[in-house]
PyMOL Python script that loads the backbone (N, CA, C, O; Angstrom):
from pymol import cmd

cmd.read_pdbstr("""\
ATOM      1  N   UNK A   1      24.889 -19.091   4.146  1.00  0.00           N
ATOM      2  CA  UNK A   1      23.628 -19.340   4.809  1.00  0.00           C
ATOM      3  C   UNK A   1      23.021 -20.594   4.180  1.00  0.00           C
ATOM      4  O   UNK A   1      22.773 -20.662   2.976  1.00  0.00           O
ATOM      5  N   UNK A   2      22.804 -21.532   5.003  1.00  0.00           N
ATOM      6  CA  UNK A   2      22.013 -23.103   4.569  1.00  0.00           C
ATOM      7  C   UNK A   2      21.114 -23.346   5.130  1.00  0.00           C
ATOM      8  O   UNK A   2      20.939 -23.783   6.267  1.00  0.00           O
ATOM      9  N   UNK A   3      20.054 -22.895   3.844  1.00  0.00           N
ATOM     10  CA  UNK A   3      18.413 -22.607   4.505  1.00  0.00           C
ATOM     11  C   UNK A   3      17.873 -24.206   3.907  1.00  0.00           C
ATOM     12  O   UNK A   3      18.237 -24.831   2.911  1.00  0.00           O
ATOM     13  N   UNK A   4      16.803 -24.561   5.030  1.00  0.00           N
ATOM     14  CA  UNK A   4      15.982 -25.681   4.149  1.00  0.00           C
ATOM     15  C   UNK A   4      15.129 -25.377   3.184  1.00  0.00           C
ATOM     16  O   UNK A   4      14.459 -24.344   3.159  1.00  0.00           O
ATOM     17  N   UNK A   5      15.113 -26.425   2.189  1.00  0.00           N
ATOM     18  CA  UNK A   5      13.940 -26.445   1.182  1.00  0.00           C
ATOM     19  C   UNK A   5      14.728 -25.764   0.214  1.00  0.00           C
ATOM     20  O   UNK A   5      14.045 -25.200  -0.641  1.00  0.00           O
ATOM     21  N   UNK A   6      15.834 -25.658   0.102  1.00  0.00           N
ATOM     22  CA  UNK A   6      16.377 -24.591  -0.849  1.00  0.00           C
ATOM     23  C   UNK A   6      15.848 -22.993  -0.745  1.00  0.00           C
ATOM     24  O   UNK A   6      15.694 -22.416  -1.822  1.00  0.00           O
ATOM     25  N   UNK A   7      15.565 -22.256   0.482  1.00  0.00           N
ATOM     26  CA  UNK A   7      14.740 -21.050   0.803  1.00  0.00           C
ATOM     27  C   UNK A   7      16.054 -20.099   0.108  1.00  0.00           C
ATOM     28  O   UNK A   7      15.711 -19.507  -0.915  1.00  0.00           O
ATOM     29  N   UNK A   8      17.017 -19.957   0.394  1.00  0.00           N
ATOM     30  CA  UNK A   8      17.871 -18.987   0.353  1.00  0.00           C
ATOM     31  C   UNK A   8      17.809 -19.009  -1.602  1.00  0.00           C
ATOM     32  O   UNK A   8      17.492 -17.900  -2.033  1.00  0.00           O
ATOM     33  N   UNK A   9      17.972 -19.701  -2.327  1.00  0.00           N
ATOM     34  CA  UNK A   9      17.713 -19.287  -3.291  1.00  0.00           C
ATOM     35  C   UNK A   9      16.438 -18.857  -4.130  1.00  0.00           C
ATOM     36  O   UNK A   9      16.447 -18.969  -5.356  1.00  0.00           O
ATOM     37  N   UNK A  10      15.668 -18.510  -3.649  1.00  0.00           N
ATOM     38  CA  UNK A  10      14.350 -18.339  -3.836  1.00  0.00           C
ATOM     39  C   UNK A  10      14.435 -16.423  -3.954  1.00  0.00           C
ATOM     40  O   UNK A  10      15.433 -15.903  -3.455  1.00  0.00           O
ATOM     41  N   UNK A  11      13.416 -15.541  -4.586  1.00  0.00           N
ATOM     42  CA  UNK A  11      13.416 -14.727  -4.360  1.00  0.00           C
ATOM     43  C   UNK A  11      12.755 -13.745  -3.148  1.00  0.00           C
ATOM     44  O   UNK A  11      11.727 -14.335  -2.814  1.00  0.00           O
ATOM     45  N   UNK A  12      12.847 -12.864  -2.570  1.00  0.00           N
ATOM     46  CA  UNK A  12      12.742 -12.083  -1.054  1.00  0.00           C
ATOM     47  C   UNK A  12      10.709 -12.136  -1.327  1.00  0.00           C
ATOM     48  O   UNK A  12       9.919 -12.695  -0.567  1.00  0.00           O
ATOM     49  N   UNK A  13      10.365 -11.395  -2.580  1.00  0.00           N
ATOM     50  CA  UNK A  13       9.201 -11.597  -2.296  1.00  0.00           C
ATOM     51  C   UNK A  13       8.454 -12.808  -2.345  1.00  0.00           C
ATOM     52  O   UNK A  13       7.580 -13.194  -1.569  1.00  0.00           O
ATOM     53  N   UNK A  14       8.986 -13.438  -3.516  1.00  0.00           N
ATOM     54  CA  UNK A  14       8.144 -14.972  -3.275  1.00  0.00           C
ATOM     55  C   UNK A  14       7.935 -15.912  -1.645  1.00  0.00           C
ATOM     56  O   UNK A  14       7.088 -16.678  -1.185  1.00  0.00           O
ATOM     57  N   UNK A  15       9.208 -15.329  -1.184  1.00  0.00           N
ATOM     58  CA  UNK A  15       9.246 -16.152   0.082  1.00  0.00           C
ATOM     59  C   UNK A  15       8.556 -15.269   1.012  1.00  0.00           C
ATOM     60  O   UNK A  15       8.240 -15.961   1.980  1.00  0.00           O
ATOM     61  N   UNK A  16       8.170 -14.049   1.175  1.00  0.00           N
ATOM     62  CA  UNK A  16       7.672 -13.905   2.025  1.00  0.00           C
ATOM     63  C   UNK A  16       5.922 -13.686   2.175  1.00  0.00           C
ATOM     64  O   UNK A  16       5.044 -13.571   3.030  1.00  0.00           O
ATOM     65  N   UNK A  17       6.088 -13.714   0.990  1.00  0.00           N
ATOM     66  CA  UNK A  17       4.699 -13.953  -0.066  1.00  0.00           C
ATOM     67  C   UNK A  17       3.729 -15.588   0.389  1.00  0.00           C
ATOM     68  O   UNK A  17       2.519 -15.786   0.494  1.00  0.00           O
ATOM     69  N   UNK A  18       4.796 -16.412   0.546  1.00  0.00           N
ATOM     70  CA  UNK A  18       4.645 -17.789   0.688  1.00  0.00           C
ATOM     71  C   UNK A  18       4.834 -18.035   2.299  1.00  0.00           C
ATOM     72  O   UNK A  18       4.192 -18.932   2.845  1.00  0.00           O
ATOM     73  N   UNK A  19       5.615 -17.319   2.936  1.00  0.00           N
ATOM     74  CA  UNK A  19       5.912 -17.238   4.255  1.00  0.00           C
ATOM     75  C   UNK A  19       6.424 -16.223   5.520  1.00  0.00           C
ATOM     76  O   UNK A  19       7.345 -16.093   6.327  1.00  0.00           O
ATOM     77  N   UNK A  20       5.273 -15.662   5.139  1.00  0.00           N
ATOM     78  CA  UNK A  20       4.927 -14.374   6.121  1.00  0.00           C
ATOM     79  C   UNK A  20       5.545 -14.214   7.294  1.00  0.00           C
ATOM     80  O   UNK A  20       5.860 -13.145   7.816  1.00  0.00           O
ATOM     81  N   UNK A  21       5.727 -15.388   7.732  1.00  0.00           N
ATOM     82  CA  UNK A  21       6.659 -15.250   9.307  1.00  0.00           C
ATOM     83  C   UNK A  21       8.115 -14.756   8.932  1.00  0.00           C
ATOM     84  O   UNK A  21       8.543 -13.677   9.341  1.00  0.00           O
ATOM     85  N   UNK A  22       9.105 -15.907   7.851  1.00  0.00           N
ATOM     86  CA  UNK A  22       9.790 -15.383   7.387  1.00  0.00           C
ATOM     87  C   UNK A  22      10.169 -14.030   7.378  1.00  0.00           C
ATOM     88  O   UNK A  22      11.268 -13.880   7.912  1.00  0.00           O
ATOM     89  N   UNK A  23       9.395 -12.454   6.752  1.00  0.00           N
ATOM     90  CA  UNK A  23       9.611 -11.429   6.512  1.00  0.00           C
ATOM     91  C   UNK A  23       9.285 -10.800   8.235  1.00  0.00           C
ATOM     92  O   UNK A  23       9.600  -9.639   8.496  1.00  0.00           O
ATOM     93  N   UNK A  24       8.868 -11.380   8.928  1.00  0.00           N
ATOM     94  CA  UNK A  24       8.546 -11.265  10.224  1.00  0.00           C
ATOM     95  C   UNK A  24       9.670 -11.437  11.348  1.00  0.00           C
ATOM     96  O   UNK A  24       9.551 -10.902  12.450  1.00  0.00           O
ATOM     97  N   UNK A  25      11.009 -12.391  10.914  1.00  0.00           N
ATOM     98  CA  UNK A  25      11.639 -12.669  11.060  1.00  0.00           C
ATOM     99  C   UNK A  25      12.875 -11.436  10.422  1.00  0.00           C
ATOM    100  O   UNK A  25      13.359 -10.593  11.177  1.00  0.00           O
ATOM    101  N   UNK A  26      13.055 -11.482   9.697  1.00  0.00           N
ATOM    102  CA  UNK A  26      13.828 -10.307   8.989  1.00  0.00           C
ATOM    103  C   UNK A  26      13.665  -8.755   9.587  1.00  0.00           C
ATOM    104  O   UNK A  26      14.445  -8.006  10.175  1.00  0.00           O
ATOM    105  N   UNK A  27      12.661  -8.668   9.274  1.00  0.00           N
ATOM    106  CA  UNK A  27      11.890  -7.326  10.076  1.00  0.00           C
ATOM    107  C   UNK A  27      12.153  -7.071  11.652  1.00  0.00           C
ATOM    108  O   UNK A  27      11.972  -6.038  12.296  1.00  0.00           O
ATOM    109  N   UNK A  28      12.647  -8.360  12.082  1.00  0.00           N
ATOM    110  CA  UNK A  28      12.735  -8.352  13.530  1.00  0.00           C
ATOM    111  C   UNK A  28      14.789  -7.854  13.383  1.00  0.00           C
ATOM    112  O   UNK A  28      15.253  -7.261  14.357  1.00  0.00           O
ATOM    113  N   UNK A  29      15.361  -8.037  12.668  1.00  0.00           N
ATOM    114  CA  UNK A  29      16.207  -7.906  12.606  1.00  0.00           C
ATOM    115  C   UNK A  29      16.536  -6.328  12.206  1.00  0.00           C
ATOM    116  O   UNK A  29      17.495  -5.662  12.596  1.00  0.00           O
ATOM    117  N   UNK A  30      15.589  -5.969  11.420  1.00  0.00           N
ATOM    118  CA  UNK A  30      15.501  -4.106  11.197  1.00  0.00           C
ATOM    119  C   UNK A  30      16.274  -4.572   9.695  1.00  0.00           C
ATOM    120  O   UNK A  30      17.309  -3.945   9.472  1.00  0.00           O
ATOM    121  N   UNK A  31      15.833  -5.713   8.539  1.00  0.00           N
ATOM    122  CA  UNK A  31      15.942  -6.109   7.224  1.00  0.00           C
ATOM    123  C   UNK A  31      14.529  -5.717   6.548  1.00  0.00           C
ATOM    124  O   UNK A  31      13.830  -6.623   6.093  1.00  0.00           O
ATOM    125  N   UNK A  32      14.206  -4.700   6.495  1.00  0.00           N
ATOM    126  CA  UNK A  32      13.402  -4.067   5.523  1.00  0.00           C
ATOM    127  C   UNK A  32      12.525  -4.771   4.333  1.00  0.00           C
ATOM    128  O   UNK A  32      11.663  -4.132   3.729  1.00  0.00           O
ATOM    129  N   UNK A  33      12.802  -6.068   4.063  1.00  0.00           N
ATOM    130  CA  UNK A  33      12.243  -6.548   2.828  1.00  0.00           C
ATOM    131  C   UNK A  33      10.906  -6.541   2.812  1.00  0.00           C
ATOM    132  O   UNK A  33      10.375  -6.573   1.702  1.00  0.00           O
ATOM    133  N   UNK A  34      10.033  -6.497   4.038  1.00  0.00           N
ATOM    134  CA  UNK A  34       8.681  -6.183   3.701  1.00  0.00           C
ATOM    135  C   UNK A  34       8.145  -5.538   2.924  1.00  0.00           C
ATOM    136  O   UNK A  34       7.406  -6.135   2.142  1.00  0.00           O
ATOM    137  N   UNK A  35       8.263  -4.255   2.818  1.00  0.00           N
ATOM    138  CA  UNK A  35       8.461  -2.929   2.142  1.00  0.00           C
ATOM    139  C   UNK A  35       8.811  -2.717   1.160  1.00  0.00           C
ATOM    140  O   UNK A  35       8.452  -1.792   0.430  1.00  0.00           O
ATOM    141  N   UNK A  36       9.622  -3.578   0.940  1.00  0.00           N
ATOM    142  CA  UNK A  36       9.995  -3.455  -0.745  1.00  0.00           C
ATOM    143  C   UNK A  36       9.445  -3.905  -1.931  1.00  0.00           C
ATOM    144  O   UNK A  36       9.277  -5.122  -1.866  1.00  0.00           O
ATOM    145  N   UNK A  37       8.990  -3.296  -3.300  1.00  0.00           N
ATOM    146  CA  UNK A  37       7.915  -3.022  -3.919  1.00  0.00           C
ATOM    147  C   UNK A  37       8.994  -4.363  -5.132  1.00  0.00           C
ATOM    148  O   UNK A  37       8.348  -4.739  -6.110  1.00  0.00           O
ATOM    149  N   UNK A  38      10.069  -4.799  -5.038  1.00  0.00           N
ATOM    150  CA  UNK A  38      10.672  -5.205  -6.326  1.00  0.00           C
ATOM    151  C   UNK A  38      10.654  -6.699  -5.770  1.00  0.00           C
ATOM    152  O   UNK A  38      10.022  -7.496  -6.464  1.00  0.00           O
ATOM    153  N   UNK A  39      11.328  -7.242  -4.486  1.00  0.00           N
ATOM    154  CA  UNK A  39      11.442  -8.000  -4.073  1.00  0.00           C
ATOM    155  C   UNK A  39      12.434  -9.085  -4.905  1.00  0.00           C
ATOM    156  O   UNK A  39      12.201 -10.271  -4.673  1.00  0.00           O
ATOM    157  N   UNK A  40      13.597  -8.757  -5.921  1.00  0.00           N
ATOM    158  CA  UNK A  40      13.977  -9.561  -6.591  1.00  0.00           C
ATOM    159  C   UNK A  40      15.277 -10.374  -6.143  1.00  0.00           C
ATOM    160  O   UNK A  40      15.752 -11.166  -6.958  1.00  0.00           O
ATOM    161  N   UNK A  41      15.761 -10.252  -5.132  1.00  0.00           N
ATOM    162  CA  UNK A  41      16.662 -10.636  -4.710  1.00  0.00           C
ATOM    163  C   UNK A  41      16.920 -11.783  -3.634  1.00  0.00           C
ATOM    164  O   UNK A  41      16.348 -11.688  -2.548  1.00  0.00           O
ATOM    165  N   UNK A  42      17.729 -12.824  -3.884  1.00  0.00           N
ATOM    166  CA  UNK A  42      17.430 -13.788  -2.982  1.00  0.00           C
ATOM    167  C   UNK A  42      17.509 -13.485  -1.689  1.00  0.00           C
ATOM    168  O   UNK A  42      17.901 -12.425  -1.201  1.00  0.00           O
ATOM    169  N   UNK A  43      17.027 -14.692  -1.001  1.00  0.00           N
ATOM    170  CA  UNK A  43      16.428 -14.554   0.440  1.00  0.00           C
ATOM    171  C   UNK A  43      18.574 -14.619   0.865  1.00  0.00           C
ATOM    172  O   UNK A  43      18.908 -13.801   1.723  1.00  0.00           O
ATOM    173  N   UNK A  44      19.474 -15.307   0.412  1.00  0.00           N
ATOM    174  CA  UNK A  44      20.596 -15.468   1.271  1.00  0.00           C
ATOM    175  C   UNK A  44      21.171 -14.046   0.703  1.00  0.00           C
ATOM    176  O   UNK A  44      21.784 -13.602   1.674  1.00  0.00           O
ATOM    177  N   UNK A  45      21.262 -13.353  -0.077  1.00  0.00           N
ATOM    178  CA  UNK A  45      21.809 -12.156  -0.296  1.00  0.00           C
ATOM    179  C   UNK A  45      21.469 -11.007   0.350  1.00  0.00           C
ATOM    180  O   UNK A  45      22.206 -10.025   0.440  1.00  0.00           O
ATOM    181  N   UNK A  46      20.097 -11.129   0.917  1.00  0.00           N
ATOM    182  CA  UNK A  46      19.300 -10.040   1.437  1.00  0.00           C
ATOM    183  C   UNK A  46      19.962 -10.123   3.026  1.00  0.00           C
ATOM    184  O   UNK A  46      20.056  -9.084   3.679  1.00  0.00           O
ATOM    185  N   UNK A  47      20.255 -10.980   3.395  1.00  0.00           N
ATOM    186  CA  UNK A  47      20.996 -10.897   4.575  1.00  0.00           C
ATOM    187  C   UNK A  47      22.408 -11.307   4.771  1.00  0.00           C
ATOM    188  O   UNK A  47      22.934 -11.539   5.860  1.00  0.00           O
ATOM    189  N   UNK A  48      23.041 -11.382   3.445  1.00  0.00           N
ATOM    190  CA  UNK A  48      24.640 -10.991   3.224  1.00  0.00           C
ATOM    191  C   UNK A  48      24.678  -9.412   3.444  1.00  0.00           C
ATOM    192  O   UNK A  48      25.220  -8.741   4.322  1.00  0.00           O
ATOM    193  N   UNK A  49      23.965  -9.084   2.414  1.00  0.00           N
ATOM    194  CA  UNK A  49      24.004  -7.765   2.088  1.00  0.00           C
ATOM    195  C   UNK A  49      24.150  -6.692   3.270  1.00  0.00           C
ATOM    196  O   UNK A  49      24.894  -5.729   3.458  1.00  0.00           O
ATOM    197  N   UNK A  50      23.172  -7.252   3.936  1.00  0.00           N
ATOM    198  CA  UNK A  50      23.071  -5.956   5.107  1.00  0.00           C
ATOM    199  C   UNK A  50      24.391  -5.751   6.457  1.00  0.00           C
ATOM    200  O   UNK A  50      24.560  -4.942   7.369  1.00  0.00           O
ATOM    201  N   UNK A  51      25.142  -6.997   5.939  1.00  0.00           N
ATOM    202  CA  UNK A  51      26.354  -7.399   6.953  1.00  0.00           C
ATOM    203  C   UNK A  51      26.236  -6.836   8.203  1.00  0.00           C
ATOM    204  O   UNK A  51      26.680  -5.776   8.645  1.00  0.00           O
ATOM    205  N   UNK A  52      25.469  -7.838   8.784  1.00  0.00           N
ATOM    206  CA  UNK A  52      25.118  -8.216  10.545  1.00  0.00           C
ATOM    207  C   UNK A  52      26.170  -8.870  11.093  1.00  0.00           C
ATOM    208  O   UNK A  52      26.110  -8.973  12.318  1.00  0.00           O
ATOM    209  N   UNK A  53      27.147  -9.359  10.543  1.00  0.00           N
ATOM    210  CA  UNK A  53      28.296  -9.993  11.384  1.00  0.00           C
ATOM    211  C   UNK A  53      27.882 -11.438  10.889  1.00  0.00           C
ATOM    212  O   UNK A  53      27.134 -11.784   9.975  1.00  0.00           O
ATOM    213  N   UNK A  54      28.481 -12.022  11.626  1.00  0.00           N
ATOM    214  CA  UNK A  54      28.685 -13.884  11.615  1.00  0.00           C
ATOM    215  C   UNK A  54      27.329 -14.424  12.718  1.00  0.00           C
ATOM    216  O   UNK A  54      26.695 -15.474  12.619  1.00  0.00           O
ATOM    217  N   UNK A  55      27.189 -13.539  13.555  1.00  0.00           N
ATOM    218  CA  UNK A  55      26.961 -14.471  14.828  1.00  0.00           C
ATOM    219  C   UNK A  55      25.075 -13.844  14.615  1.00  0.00           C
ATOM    220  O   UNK A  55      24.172 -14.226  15.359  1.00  0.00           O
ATOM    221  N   UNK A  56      24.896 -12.934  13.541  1.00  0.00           N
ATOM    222  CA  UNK A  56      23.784 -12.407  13.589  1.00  0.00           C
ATOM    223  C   UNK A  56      23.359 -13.480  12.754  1.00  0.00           C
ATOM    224  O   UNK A  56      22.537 -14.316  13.130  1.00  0.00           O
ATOM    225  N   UNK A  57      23.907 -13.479  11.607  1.00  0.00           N
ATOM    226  CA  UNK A  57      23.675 -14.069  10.454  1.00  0.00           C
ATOM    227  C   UNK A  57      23.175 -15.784  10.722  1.00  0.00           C
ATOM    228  O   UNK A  57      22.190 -16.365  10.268  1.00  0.00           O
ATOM    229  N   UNK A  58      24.259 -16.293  11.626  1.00  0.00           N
ATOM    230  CA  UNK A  58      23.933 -17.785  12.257  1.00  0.00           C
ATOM    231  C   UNK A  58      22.029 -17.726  12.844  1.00  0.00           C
ATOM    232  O   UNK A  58      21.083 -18.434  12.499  1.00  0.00           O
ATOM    233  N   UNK A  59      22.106 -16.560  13.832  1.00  0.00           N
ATOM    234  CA  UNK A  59      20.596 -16.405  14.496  1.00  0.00           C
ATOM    235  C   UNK A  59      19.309 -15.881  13.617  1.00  0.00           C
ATOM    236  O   UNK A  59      18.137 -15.998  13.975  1.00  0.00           O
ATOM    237  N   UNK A  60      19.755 -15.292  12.420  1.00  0.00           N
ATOM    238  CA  UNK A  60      18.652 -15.403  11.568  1.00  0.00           C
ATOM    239  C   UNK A  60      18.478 -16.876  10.811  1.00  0.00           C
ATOM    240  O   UNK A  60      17.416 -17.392  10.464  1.00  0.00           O
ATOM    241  N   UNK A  61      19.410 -17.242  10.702  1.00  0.00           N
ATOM    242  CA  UNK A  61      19.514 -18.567  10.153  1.00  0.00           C
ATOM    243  C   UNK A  61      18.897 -19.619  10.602  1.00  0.00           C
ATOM    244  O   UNK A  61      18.384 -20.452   9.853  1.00  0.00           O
ATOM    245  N   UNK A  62      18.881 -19.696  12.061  1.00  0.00           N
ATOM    246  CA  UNK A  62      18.865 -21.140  12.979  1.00  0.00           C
ATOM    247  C   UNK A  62      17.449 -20.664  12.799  1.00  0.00           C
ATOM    248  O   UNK A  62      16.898 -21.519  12.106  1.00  0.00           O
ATOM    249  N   UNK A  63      16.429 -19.512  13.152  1.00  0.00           N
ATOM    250  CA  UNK A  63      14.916 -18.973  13.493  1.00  0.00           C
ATOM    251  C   UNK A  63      14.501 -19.188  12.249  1.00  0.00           C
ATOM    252  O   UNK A  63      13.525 -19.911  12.453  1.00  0.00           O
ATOM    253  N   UNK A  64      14.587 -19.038  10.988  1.00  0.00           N
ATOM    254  CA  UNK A  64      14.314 -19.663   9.641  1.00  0.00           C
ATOM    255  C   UNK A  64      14.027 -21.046   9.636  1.00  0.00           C
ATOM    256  O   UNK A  64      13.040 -21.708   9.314  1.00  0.00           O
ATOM    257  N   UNK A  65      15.132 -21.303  10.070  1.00  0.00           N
ATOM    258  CA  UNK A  65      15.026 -23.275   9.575  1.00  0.00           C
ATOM    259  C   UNK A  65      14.269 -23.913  10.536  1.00  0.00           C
ATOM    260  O   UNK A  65      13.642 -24.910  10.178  1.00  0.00           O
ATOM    261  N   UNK A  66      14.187 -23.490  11.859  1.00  0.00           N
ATOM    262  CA  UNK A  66      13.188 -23.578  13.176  1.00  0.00           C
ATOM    263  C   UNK A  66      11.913 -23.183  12.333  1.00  0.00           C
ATOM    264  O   UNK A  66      11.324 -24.158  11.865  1.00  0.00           O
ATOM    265  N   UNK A  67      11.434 -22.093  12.080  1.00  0.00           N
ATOM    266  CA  UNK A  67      10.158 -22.424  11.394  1.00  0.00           C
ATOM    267  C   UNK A  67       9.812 -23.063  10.332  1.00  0.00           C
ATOM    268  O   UNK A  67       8.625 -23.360  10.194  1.00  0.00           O
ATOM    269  N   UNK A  68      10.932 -23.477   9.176  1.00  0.00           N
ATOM    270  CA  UNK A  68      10.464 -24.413   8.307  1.00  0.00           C
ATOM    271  C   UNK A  68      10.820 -25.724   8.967  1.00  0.00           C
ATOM    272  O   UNK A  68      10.597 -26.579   8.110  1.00  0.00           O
ATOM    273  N   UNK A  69      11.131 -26.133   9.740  1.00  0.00           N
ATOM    274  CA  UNK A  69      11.206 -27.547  10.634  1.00  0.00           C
ATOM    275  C   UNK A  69       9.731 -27.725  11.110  1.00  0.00           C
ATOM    276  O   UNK A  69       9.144 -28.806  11.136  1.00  0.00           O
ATOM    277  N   UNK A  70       9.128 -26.326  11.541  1.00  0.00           N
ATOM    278  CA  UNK A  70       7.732 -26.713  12.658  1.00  0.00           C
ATOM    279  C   UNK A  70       6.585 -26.987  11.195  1.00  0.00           C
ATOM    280  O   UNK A  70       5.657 -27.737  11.496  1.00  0.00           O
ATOM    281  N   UNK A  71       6.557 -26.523   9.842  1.00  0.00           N
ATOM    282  CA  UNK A  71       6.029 -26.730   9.043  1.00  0.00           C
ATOM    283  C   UNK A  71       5.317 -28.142   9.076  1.00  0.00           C
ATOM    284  O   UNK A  71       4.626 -28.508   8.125  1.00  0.00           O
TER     285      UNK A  71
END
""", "prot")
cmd.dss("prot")
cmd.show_as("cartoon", "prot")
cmd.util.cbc("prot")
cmd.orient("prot")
């Protein structure tokens, strides 16, 4: 996953902490990180992890970088 700004290495809560749509985005996918009280895990692992396939993974991807583009 090749997020701008370096997002994917960042941690799940900082980023959504910092960018609310982001976790809005995830959430739309049924990726839970809202909710989660630890948030320590990067933003590209959090959606390795849940293994959506290839073609999911591309469409969370492209809607990420689409909103840090409109930034």
């Amino acid at each position: 996953m090749k997020l701008h700004n370096d997002m994917g290495n960042r941690p799940i809560k900082e980023v959504i902490e910092t960018h609310p749509k982001i976790g809005e985005i995830l959430n739309k996918y049924e990726i839970g990180c809202l909710a989660c009280t630890i948030g320590t895990c990067f933003l590209k692992d959090v959606v390795a992890v849940h293994v959506l396939g290839d073609a999911i993974e591309a469409l969370i991807e492209k809607e990420i970088n689409e909103y840090l583009e409109s930034l």
